[in-house]
C-alpha positions as CSV (number, residue, x, y, z in Angstrom):
1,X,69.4,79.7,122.5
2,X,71.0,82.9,122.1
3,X,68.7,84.7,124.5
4,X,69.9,81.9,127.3
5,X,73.5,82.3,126.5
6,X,73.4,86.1,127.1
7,X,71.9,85.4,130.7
8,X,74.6,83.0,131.5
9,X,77.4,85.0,130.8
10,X,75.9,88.6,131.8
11,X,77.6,88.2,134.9
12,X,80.8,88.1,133.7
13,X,81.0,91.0,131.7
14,X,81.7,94.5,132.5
15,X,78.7,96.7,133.9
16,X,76.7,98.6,131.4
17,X,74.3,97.5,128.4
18,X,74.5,94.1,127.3
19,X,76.4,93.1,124.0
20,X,74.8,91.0,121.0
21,X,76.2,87.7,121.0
22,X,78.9,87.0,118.6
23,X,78.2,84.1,116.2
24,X,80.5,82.1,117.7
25,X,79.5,82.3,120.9
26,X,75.9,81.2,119.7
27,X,77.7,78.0,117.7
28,X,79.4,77.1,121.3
29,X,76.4,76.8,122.9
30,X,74.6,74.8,120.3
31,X,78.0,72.3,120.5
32,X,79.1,72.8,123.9
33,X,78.3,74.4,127.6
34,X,79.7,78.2,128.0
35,X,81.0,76.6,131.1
36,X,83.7,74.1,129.4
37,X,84.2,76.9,126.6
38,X,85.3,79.5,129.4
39,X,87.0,76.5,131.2
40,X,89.2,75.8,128.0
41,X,89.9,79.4,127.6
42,X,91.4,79.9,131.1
43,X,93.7,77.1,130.5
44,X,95.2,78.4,127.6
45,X,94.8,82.1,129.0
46,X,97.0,80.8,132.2
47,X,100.1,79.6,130.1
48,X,100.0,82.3,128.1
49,X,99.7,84.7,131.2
50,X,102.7,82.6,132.8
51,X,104.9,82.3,129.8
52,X,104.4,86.3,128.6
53,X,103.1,88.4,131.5
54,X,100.1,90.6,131.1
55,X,101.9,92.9,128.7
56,X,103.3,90.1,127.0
57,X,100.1,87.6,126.1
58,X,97.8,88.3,123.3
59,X,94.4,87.4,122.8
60,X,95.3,86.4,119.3
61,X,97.5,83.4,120.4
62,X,94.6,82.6,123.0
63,X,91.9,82.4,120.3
64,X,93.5,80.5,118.2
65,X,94.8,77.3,120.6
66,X,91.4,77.7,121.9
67,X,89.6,77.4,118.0
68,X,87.2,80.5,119.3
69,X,87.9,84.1,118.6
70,X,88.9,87.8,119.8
71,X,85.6,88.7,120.0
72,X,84.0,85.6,121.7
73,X,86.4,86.1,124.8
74,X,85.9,89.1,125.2
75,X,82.0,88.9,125.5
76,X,82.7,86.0,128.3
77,X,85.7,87.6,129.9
78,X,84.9,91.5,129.1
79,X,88.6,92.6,128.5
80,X,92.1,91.2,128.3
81,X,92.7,92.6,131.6
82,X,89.8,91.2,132.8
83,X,90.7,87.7,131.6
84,X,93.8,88.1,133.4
85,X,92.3,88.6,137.1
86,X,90.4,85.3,136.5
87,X,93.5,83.3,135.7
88,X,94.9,84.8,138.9
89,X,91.7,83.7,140.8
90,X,91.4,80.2,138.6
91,X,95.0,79.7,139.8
92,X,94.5,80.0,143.3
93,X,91.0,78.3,143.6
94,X,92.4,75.1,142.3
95,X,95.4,75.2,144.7
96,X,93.1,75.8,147.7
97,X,90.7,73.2,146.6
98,X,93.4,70.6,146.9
99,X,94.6,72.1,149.4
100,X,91.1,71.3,151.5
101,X,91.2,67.7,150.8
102,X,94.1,67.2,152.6
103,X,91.7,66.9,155.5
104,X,94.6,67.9,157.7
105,X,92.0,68.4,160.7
106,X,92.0,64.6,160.9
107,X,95.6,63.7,161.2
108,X,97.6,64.6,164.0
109,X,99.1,68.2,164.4
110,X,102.5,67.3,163.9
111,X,101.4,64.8,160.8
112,X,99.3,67.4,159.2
113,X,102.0,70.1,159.7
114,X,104.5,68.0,157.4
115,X,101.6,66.7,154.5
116,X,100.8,70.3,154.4
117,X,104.1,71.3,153.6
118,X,104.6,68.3,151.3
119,X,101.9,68.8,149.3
120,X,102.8,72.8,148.8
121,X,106.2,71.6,147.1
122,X,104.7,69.1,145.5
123,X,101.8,71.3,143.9
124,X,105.0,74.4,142.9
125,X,106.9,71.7,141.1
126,X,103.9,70.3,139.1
127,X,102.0,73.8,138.8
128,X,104.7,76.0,137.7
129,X,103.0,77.9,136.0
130,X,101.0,79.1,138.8
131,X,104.2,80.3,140.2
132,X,105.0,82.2,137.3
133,X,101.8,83.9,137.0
134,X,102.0,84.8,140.9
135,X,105.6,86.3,140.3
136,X,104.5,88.4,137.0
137,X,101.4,90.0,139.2
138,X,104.5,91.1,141.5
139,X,106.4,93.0,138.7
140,X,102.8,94.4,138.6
141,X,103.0,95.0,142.1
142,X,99.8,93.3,143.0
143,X,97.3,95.9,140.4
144,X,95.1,93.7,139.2
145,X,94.4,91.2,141.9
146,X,93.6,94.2,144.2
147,X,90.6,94.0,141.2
148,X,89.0,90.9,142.1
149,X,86.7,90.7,144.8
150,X,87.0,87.2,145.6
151,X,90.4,86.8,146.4
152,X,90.7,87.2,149.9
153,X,88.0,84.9,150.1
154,X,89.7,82.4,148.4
155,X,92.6,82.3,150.3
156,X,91.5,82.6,153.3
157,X,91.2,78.6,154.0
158,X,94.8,78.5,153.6
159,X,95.3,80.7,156.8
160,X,92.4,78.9,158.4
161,X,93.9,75.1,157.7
162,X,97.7,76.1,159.3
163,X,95.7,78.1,162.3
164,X,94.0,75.2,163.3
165,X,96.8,72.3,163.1
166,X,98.6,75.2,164.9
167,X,96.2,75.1,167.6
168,X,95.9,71.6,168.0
169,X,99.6,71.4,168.1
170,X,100.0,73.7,170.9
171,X,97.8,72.3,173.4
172,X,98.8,69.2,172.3
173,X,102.5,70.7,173.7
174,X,104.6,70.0,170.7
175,X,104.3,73.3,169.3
176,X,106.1,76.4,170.7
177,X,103.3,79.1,171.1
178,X,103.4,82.8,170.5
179,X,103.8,82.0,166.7
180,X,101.4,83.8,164.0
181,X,99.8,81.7,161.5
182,X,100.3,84.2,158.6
183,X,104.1,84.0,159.6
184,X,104.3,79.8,159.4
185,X,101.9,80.3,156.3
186,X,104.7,82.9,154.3
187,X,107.7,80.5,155.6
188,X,106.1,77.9,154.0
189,X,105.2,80.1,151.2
190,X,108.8,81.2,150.7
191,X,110.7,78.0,151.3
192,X,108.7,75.9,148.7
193,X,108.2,78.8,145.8
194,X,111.8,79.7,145.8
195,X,112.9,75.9,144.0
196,X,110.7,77.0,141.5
197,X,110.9,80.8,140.5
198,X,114.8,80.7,141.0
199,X,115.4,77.2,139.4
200,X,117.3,79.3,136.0
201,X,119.5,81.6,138.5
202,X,120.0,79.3,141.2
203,X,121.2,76.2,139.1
204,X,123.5,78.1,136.8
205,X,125.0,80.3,139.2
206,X,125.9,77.1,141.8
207,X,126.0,74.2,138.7
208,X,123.0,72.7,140.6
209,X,120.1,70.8,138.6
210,X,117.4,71.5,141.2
211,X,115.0,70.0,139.1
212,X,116.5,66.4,139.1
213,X,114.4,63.3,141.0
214,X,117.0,63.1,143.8
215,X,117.7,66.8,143.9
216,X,114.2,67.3,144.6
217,X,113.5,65.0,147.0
218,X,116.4,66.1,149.2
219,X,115.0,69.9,149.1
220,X,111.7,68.9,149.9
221,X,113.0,67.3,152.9
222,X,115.7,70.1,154.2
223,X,112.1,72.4,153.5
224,X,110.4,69.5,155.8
225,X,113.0,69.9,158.2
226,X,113.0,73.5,158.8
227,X,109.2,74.9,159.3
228,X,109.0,71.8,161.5
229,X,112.0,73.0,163.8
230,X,110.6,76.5,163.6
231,X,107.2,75.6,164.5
232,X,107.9,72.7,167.5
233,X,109.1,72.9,170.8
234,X,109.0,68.8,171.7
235,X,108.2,67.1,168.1
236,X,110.4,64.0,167.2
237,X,112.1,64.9,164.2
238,X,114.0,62.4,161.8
239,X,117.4,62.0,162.2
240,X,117.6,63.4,166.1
């Protein structure tokens, strides 16, 4: 049993010689899959990465909310740092996997314009951890995700889903063209992120609870509003 737990998580490790399995790593696999066991760890890992920072987080905390140890993460995940670049990807796997079943290819460009940016607020305000792990890789200026090899691949369906409704929406003649769909992609980006990381600032400086039901609605709406007048030339938009 041991022998097949080394093989499955080989590829997660560091390169050079393979390490013994720790005990506990042997009891997981007799009482669960590594998969779960690495799937559990990654959820705590996240908040703790979001709440702390990289500097911040300790493996200690990790290991204990997860009942595993110092020593069994760090045979599946090689390092703290390590551990850290697979939150990041974790984090932005799940949003693009949503992301795809949106099916936005069969709605209407204009339709699948506005669920696109619906479901990007929606998904800040209910992940906002995920925002806080992408803003504490910015203090870092972006070191560690330049380590992982599979991030550009994993976002690159999000430039790929707002190119194509783009298309359609311009020979369809209600969008302008001449737009670039990296530049829609970061307005989108901005607008709906921005309700989240500033929510502390924002609300105390102006005496604003941007968090509250009707507060939120009406932002996601103005947010709505604007990529869609920035995007169309001839769309029909509410309240004109």
């Amino acid at each position: 049993m041991a022998a097949k737990a080394a093989t499955v998580a080989a590829p997660l490790r560091a390169s050079g010689a393979q390490a013994e399995v720790p005990r506990d790593a042997r009891r997981a696999y007799r009482t669960n899959d590594p998969a779960r066991t690495m799937a559990g760890i990654l959820e705590v890992a996240t908040h703790e990465f979001a709440e702390k920072g990289l500097s911040g987080a300790r493996i200690d905390e990790i290991a204990a909310a997860t009942r595993t140890s110092k020593r069994m993460i760090y045979y599946y995940f090689g390092s703290k740092e390590q551990l850290y670049v697979r939150v990041l990807e974790e984090s932005y796997r799940r949003m693009r996997t949503i992301e795809s079943a949106l099916r936005l290819d069969d709605l209407e460009p204009l339709e699948a314009l506005r669920r696109l940016v619906v479901f990007t607020f929606d998904h800040h305000q209910r992940n906002q951890d995920y925002i806080r792990l992408v803003m504490a890789e910015n203090i870092e200026r972006g070191t560690y995700l330049k380590q992982s090899r599979n991030i550009r691949q994993l976002n690159g369906s999000a430039i790929e889903a707002v190119s194509g409704v783009y298309a359609r929406g311009v020979a369809s003649g209600l969008f302008r063209p001449g737009l670039d769909p990296i530049d829609i992609h970061a307005s989108i980006s901005a607008l709906t992120f921005f309700n989240v990381s500033n929510q502390h600032t924002f609300g105390m400086i102006f005496r604003r609870d941007t968090q509250a039901p009707q507060a939120l609605r009406a932002r996601r709406d103005s947010v709505v509003e604007m990529v869609l007048r920035f995007v169309c030339a001839s769309c029909p938009i509410a309240g004109e």
